[in-house]
Every structure is written in structure tokens, then in C-alpha cells.
N, CA, C and O atoms as CSV, one atom per row, in Angstrom:
chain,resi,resn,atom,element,x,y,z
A,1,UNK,N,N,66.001,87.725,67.414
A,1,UNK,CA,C,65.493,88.384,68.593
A,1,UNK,C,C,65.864,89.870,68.596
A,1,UNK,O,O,65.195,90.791,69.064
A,2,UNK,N,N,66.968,89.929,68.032
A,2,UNK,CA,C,67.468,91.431,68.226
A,2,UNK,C,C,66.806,92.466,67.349
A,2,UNK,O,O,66.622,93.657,67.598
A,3,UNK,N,N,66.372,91.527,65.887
A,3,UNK,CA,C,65.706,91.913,64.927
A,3,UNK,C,C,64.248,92.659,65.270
A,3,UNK,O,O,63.866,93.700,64.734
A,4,UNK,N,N,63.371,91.743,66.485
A,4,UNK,CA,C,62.261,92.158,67.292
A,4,UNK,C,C,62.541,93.335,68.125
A,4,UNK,O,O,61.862,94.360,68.057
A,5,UNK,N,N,63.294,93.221,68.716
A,5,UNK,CA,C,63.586,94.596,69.224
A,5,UNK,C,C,63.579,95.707,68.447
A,5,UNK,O,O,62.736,96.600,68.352
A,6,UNK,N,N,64.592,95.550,67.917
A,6,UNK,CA,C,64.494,97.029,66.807
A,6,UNK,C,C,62.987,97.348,65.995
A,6,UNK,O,O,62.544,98.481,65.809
A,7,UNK,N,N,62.241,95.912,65.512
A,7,UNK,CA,C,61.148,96.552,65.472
A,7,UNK,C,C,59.747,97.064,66.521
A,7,UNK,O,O,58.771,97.735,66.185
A,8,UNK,N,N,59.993,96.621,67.532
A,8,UNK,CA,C,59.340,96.975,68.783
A,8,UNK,C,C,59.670,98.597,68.457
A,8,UNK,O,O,58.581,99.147,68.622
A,9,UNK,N,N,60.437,99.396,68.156
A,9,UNK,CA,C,60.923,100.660,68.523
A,9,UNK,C,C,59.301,101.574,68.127
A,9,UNK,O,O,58.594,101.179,67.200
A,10,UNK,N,N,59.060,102.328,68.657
A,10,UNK,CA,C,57.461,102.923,68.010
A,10,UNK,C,C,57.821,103.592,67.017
A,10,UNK,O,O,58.818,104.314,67.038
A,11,UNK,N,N,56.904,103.414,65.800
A,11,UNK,CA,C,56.882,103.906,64.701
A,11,UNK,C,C,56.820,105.796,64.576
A,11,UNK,O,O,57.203,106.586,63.714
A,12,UNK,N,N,56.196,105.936,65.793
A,12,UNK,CA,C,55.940,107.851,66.075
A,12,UNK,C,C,57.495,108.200,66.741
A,12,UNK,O,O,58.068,109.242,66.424
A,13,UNK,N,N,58.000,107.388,67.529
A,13,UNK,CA,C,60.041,108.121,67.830
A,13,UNK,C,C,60.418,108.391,66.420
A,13,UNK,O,O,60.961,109.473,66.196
A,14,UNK,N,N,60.164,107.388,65.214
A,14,UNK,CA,C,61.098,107.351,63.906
A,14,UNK,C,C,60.345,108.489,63.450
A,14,UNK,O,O,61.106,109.340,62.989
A,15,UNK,N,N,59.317,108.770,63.413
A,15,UNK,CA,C,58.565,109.640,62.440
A,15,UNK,C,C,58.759,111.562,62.937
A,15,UNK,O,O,58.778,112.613,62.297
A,16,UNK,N,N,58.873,111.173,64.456
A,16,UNK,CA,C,59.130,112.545,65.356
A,16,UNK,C,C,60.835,112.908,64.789
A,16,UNK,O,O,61.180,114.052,64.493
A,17,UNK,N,N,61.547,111.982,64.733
A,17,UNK,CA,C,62.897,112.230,64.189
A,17,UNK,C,C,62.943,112.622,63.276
A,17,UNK,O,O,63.271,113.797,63.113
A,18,UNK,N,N,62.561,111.619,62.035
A,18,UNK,CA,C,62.414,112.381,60.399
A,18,UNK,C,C,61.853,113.798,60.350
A,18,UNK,O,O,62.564,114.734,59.984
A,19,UNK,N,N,60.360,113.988,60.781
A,19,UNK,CA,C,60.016,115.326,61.372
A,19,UNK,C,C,60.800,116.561,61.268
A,19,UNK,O,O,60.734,117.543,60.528
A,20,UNK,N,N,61.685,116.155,62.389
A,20,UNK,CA,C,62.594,117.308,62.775
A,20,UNK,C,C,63.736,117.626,61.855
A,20,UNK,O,O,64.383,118.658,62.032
A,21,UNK,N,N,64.075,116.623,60.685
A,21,UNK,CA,C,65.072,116.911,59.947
A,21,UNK,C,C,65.838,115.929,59.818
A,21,UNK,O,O,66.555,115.942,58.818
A,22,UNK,N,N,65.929,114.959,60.604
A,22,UNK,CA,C,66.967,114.123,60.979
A,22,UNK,C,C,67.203,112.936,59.401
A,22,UNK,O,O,66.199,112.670,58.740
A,23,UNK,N,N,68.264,112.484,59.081
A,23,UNK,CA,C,68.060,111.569,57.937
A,23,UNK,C,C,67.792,110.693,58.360
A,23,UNK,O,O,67.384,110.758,59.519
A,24,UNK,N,N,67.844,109.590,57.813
A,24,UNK,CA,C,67.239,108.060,58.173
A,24,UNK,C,C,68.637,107.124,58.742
A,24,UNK,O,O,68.538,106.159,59.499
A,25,UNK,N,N,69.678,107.560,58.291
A,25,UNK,CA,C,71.147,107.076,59.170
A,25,UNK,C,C,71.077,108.001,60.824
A,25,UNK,O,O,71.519,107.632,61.912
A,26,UNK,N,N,70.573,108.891,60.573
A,26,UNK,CA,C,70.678,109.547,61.666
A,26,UNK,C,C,69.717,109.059,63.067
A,26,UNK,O,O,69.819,109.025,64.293
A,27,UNK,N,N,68.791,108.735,62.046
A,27,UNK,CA,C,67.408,108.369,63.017
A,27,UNK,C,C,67.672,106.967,63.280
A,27,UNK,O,O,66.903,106.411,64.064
A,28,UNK,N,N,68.710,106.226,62.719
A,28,UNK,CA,C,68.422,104.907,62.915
A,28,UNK,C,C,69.896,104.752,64.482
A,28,UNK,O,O,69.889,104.031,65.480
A,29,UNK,N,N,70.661,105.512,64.125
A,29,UNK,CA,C,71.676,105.404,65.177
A,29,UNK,C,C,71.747,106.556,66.352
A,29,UNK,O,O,72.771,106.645,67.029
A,30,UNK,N,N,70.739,107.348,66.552
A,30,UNK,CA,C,70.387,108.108,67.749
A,30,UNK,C,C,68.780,108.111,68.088
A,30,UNK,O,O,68.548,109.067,68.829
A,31,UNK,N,N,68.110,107.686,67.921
A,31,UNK,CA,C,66.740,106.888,67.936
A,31,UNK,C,C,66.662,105.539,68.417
A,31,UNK,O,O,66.887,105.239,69.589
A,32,UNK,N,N,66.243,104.461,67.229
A,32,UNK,CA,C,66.241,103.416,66.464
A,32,UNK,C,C,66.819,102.468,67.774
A,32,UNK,O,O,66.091,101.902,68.590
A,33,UNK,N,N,68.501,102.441,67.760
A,33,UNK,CA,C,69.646,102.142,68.265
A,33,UNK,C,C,69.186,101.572,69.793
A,33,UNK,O,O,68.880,100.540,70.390
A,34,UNK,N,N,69.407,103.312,70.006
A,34,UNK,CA,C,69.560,103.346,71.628
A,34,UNK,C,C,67.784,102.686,72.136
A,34,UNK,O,O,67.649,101.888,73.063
A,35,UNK,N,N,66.847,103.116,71.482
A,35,UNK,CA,C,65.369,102.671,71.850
A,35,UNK,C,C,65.277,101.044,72.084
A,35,UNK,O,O,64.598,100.549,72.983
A,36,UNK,N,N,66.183,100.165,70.996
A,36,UNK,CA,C,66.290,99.290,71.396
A,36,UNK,C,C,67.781,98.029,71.917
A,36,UNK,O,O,68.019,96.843,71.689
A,37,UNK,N,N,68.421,99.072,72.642
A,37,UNK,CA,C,69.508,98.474,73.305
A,37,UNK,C,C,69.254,97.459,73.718
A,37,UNK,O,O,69.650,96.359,73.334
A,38,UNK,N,N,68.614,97.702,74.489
A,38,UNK,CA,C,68.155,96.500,76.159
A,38,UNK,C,C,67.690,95.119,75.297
A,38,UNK,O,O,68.087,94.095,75.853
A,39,UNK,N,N,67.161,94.956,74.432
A,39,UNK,CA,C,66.777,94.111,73.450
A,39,UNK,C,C,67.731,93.127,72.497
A,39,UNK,O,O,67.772,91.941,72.170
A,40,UNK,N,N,68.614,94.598,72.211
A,40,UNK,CA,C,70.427,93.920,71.251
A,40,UNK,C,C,70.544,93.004,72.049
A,40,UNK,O,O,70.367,91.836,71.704
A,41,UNK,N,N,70.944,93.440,73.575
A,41,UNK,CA,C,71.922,92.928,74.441
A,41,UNK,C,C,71.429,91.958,74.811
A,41,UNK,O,O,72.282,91.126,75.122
A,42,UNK,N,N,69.945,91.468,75.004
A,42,UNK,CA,C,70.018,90.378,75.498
A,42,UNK,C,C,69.575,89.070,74.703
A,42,UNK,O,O,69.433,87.909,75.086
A,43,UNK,N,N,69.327,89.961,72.860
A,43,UNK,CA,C,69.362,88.694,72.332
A,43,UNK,C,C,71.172,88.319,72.098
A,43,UNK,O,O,71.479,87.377,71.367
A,44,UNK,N,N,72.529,89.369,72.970
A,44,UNK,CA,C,73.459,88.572,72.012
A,44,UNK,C,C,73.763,87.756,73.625
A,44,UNK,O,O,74.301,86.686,73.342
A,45,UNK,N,N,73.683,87.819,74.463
A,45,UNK,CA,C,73.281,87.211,75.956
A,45,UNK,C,C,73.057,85.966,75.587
A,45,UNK,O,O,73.915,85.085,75.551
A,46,UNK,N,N,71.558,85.812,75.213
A,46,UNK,CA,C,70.592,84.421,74.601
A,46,UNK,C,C,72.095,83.689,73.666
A,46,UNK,O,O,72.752,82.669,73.870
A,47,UNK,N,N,72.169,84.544,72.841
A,47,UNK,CA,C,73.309,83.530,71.638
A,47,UNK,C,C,74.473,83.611,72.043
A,47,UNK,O,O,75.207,83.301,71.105
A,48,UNK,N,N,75.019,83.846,72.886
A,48,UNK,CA,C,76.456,83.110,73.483
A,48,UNK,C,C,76.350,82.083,74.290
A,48,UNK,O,O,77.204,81.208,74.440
A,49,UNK,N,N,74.516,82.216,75.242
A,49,UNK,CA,C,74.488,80.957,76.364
A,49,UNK,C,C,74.501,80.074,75.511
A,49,UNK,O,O,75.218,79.102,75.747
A,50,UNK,N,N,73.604,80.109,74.050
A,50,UNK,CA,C,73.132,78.974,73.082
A,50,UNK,C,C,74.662,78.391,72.799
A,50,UNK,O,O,75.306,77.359,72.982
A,51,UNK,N,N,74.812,79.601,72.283
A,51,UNK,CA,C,76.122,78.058,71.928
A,51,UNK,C,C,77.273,78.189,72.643
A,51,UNK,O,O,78.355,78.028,72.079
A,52,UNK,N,N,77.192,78.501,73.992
A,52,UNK,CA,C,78.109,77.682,75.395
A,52,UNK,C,C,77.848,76.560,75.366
A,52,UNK,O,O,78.648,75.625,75.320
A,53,UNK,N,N,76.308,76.497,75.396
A,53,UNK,CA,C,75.877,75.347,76.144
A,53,UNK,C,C,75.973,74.388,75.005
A,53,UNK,O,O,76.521,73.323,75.288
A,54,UNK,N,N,75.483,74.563,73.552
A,54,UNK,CA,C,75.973,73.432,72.947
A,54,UNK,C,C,77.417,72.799,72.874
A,54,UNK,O,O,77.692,71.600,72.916
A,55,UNK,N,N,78.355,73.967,72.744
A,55,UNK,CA,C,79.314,73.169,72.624
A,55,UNK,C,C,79.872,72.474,73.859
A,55,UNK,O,O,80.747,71.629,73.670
A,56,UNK,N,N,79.517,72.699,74.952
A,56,UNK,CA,C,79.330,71.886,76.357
A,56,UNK,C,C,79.389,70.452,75.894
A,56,UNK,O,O,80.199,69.526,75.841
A,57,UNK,N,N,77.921,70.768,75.531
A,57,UNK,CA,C,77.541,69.008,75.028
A,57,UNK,C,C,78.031,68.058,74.690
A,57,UNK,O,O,78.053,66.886,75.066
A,58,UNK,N,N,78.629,68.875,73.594
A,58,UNK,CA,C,79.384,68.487,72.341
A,58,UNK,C,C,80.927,67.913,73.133
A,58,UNK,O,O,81.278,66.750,72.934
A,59,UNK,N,N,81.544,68.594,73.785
A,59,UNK,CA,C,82.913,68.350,74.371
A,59,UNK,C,C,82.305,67.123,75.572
A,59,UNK,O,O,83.021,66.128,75.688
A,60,UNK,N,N,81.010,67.184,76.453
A,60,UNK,CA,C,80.882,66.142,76.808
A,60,UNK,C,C,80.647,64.661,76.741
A,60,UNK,O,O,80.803,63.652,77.429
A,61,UNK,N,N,80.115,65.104,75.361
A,61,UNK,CA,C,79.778,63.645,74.526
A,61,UNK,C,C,81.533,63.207,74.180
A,61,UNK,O,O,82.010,62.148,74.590
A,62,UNK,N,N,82.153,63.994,73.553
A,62,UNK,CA,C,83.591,63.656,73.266
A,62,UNK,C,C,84.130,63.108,74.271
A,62,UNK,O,O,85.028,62.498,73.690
A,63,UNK,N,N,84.289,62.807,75.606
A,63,UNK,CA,C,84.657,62.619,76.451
A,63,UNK,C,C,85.800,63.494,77.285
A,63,UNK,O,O,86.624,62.984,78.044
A,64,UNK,N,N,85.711,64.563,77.064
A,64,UNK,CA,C,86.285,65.571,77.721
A,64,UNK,C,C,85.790,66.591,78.715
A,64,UNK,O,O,86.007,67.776,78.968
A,65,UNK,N,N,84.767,65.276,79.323
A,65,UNK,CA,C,84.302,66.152,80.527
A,65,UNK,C,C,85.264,66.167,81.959
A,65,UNK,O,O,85.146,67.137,82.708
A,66,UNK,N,N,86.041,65.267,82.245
A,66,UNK,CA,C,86.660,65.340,83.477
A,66,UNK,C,C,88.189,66.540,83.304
A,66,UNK,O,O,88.836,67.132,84.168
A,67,UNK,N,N,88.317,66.501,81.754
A,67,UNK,CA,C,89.337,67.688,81.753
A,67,UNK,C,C,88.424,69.424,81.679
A,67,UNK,O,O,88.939,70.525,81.870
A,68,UNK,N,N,87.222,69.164,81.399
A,68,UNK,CA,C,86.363,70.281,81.495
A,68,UNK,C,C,86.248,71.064,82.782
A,68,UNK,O,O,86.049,72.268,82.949
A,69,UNK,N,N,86.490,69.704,83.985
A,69,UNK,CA,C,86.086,69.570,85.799
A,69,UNK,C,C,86.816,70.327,85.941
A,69,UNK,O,O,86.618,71.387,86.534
A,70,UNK,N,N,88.343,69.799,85.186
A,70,UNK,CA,C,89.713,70.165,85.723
A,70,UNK,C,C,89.623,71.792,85.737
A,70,UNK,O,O,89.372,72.517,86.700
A,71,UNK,N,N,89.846,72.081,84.658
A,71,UNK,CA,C,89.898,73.394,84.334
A,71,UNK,C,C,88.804,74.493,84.748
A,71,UNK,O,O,89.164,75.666,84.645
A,72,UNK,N,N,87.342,74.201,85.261
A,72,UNK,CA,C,86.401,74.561,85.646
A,72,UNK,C,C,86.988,75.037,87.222
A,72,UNK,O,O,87.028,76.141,87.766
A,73,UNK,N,N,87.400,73.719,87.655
A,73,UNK,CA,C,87.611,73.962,89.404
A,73,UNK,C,C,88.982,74.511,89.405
A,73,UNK,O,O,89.128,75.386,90.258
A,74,UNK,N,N,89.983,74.263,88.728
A,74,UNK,CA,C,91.409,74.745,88.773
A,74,UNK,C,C,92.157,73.844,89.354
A,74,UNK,O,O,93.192,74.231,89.897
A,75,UNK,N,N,91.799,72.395,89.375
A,75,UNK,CA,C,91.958,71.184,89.992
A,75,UNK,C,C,93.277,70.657,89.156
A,75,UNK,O,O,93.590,71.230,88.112
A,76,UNK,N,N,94.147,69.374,89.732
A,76,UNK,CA,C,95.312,68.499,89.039
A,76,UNK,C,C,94.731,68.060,87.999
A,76,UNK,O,O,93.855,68.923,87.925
A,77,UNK,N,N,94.522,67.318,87.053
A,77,UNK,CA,C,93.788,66.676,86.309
A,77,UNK,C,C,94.204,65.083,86.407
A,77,UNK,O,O,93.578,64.121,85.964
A,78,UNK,N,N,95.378,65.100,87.080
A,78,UNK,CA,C,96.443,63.692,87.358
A,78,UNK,C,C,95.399,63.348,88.742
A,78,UNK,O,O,95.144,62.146,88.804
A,79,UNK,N,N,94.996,63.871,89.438
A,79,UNK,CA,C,94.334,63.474,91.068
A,79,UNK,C,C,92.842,63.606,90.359
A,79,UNK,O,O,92.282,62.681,90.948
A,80,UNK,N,N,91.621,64.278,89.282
A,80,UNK,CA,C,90.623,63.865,88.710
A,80,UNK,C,C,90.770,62.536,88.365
A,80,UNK,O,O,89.963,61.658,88.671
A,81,UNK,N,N,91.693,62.387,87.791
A,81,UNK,CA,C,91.317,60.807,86.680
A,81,UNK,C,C,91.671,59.450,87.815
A,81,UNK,O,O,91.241,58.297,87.769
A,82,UNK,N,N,92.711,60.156,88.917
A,82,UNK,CA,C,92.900,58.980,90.015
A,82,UNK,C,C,91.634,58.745,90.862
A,82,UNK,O,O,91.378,57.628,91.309
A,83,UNK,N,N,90.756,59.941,91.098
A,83,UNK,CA,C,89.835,59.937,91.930
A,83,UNK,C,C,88.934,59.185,90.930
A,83,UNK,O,O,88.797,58.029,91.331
A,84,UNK,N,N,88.197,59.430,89.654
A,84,UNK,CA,C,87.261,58.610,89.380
A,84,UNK,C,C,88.052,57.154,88.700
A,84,UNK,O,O,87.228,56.267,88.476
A,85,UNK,N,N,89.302,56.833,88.394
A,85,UNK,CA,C,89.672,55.336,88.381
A,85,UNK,C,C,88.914,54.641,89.926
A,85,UNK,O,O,88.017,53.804,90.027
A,86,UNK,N,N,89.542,55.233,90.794
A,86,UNK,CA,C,89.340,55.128,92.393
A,86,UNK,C,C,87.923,54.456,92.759
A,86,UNK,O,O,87.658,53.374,93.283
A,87,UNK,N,N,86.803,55.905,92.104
A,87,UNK,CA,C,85.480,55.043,92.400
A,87,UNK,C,C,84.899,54.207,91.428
A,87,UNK,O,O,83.800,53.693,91.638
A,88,UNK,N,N,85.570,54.005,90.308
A,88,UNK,CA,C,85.060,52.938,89.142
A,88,UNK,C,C,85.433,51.612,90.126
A,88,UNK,O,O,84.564,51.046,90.790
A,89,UNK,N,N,86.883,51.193,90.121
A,89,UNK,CA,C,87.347,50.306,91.313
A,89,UNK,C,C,86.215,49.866,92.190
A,89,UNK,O,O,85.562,48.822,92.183
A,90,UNK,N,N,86.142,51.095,93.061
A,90,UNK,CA,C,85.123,50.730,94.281
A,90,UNK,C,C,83.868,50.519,93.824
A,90,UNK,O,O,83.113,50.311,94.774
A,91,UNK,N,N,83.292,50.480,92.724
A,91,UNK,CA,C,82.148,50.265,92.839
A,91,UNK,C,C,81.903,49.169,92.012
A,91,UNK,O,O,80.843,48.985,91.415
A,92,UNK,N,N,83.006,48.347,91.969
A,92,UNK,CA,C,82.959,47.068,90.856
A,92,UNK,C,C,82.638,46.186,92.736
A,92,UNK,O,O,82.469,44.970,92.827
């Protein structure tokens, strides 16, 4: 995604740069760069949710979701596991 961005950048900014003198390191990190920030940032946005959320999964399938609760809410983890023993109980 980030890759798209940078080529989204218009081909006439790079060419107006070279133009003027500028080298091609130059044009690529005061041009290039900044033209497509907004783009970097939110493909590295996209790839940290991606793999939050997988490894979410992943720790929920493991069964480490009620210590996930814990630490999420800032909760006992000794009063989590009593509360759902509690409603397993009650709902037998």
C-alpha cells in the first residue's frame, strides 16, 4: 500500500525537481517522500491493525482470552476466573 502511494506521486513534481537540478536522492526525499506521507502512514496504520488483530485471534484461540479481559480492563484476574466459574455453575 505504501508502495501505491509513492507511486501515486505525479510524475511532473519528479520531473519539475530533476529540472531544477535536484539529484534523484534529493528528489526522492524532499519531493517523492513528503508527496506521499499521508499514504506511508496509513498503510503502516493498516499493518499494525493487521496484525493486532491477528494475533488477538491467535491468543484467543489459545485460551487466553479472560487474562486478555484482565489486563484490557485493569481487572483481578483471581475475581475474572471466579466470576465466569460462577456463571458456568449457574447455567448448568
Amino acid at each position: 500500500m505504501s508502495e501505491d502511494a509513492i507511486f501515486a506521486v505525479p510524475c511532473e513534481l519528479k520531473g519539475a525537481s530533476l529540472a531544477l537540478g535536484a539529484t534523484h536522492l534529493e528528489t526522492l526525499l524532499r519531493v517523492t517522500l513528503p508527496a506521499a506521507l499521508s499514504g506511508i502512514g496509513t498503510a503502516v496504520i493498516l499493518g499494525m491493525s493487521r496484525a493486532i488483530g491477528e494475533t488477538m485471534v491467535v491468543l484467543m484461540v489459545a485460551g487466553t482470552a479472560l487474562v486478555l479481559i484482565a489486563l484490557v480492563l485493569g481487572m483481578n484476574l483471581a475475581a475474572i476466573f471466579l466470576r465466569a466459574w460462577l456463571q458456568k455453575r449457574n447455567a448448568r
